[in-house]
Backbone as numpy.savetxt, mean C-alpha at the origin, in Angstrom:
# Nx Ny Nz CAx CAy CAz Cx Cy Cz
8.35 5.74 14.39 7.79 6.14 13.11 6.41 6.75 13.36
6.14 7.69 12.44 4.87 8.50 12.75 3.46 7.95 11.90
2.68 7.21 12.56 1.59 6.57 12.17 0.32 8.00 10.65
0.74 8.94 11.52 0.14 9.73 10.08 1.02 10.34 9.29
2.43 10.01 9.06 3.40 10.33 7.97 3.29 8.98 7.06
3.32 8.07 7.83 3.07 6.59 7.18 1.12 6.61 6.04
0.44 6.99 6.77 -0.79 7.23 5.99 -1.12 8.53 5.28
0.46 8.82 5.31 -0.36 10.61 3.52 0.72 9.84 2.77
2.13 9.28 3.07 2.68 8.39 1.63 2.86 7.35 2.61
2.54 6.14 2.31 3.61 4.98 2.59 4.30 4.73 1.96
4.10 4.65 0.44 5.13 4.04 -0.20 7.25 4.94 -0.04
6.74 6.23 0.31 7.91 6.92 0.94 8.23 6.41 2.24
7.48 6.08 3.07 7.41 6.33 4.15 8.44 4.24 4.35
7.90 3.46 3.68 8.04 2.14 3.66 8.70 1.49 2.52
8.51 1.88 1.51 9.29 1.63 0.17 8.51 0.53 -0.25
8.46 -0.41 0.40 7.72 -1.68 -0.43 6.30 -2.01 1.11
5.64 -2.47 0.30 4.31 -3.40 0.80 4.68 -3.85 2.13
5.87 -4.75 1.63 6.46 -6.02 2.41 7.14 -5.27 4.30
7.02 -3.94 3.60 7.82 -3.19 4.96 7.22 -3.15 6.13
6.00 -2.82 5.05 4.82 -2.44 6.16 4.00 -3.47 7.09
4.05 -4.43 6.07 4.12 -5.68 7.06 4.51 -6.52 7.89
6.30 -6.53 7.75 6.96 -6.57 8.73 7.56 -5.62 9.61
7.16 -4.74 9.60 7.03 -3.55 10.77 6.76 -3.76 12.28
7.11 -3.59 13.11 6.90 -3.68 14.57 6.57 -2.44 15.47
6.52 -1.37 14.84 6.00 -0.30 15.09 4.39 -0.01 15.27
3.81 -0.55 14.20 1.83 -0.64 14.30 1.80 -2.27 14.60
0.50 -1.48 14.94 -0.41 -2.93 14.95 -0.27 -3.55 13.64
-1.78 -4.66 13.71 -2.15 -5.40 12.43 -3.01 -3.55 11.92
-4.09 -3.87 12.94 -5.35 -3.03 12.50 -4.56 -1.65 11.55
-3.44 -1.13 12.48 -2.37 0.20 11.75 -1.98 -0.27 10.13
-1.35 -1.88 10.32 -0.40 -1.60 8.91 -1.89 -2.24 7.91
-3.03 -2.38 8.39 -4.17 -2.63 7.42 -4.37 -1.23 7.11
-4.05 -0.45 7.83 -4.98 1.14 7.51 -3.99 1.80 6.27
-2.71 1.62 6.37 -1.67 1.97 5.80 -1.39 1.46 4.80
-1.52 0.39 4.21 -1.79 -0.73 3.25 -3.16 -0.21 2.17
-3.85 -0.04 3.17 -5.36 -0.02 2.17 -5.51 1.66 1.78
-4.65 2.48 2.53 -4.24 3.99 1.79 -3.40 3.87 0.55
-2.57 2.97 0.85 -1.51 2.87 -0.24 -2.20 2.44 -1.24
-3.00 1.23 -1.41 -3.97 0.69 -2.70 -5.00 1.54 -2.92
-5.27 2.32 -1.85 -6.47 3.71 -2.63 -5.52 4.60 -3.41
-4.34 4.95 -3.11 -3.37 5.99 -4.13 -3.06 5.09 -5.38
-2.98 4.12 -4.95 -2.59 3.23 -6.57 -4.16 3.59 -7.65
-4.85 3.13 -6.65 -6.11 2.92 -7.63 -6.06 4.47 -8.02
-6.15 5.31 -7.29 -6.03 6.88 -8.00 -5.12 6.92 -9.03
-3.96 6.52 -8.84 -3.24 6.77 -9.62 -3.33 5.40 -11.33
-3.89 4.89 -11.35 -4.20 3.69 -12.51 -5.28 4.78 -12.93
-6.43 5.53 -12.08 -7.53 6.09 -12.88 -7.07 6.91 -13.70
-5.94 7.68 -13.29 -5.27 8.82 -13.55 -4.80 8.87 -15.10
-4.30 7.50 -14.97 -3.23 6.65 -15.79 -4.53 5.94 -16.96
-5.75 5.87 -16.33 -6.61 5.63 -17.74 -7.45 6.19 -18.57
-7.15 7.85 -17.83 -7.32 9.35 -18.34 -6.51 10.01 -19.47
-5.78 8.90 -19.93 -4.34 9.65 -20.61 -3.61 10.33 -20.13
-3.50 10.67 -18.31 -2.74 11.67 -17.91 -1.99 10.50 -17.20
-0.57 9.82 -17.90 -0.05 9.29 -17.17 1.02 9.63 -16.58
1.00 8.90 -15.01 2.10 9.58 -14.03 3.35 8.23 -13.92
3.82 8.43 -12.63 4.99 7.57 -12.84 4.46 5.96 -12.59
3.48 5.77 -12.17 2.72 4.10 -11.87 2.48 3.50 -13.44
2.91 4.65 -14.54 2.18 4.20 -15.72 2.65 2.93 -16.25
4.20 2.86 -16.02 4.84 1.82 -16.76 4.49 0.19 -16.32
3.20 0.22 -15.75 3.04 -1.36 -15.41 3.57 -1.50 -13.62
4.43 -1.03 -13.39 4.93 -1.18 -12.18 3.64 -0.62 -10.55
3.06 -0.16 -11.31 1.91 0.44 -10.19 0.95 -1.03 -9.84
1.02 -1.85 -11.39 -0.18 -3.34 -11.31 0.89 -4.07 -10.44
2.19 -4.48 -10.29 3.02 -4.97 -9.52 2.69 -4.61 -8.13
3.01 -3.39 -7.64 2.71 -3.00 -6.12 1.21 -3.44 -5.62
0.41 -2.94 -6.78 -1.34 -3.40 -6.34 -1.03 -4.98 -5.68
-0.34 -5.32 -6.57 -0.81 -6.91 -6.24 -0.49 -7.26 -4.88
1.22 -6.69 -4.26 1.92 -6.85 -3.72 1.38 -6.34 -1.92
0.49 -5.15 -2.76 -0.52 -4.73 -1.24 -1.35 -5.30 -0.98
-2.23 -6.25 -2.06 -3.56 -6.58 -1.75 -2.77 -8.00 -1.20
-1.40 -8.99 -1.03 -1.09 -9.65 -0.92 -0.88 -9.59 0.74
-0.27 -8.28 0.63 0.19 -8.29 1.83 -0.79 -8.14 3.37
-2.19 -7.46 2.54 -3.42 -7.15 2.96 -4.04 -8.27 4.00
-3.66 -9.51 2.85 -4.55 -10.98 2.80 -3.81 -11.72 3.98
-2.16 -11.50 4.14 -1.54 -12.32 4.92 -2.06 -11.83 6.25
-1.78 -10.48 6.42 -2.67 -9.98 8.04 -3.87 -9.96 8.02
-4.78 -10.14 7.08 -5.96 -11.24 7.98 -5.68 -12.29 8.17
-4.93 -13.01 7.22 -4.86 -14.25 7.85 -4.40 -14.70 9.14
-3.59 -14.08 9.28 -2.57 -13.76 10.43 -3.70 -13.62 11.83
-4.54 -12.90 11.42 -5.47 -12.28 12.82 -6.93 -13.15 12.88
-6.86 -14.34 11.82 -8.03 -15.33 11.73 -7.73 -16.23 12.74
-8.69 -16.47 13.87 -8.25 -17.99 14.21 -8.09 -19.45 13.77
């Protein structure tokens, strides 16, 4: 898998959060970089969405994934804490 196809979409690239985390392809440090792109496009896309220009994250389902990245975020630090 191509580490900068994964960071212009993940969510194409991975489908869910959860992919990217159990991935064996990157590192931790990789699926943190890829993770925290994906929650910068969300957050773009919620601003977007509180512009009145809403896109497809509008229906609530974009606050689902947020959570689901910043979740998945938390387990690989934990993961890499001693």
């Amino acid at each position: 898998m191509n580490f900068a196809k994964a960071m212009k979409n993940p969510s194409a690239t991975f489908g869910t959060p959860e992919a990217v985390e159990a991935s064996t392809e990157f590192t931790n440090e990789q699926k943190r970089a890829i993770l925290r792109q994906w929650k910068d496009q969300l957050d773009h896309l919620q601003s977007t969405s509180n512009e009145s220009m809403l896109g497809p994250e509008s229906n609530g389902s974009g606050a689902e994934c947020m959570r689901r990245v910043v979740n998945a975020l938390i387990r690989l630090d934990d993961a890499d804490s001693p």
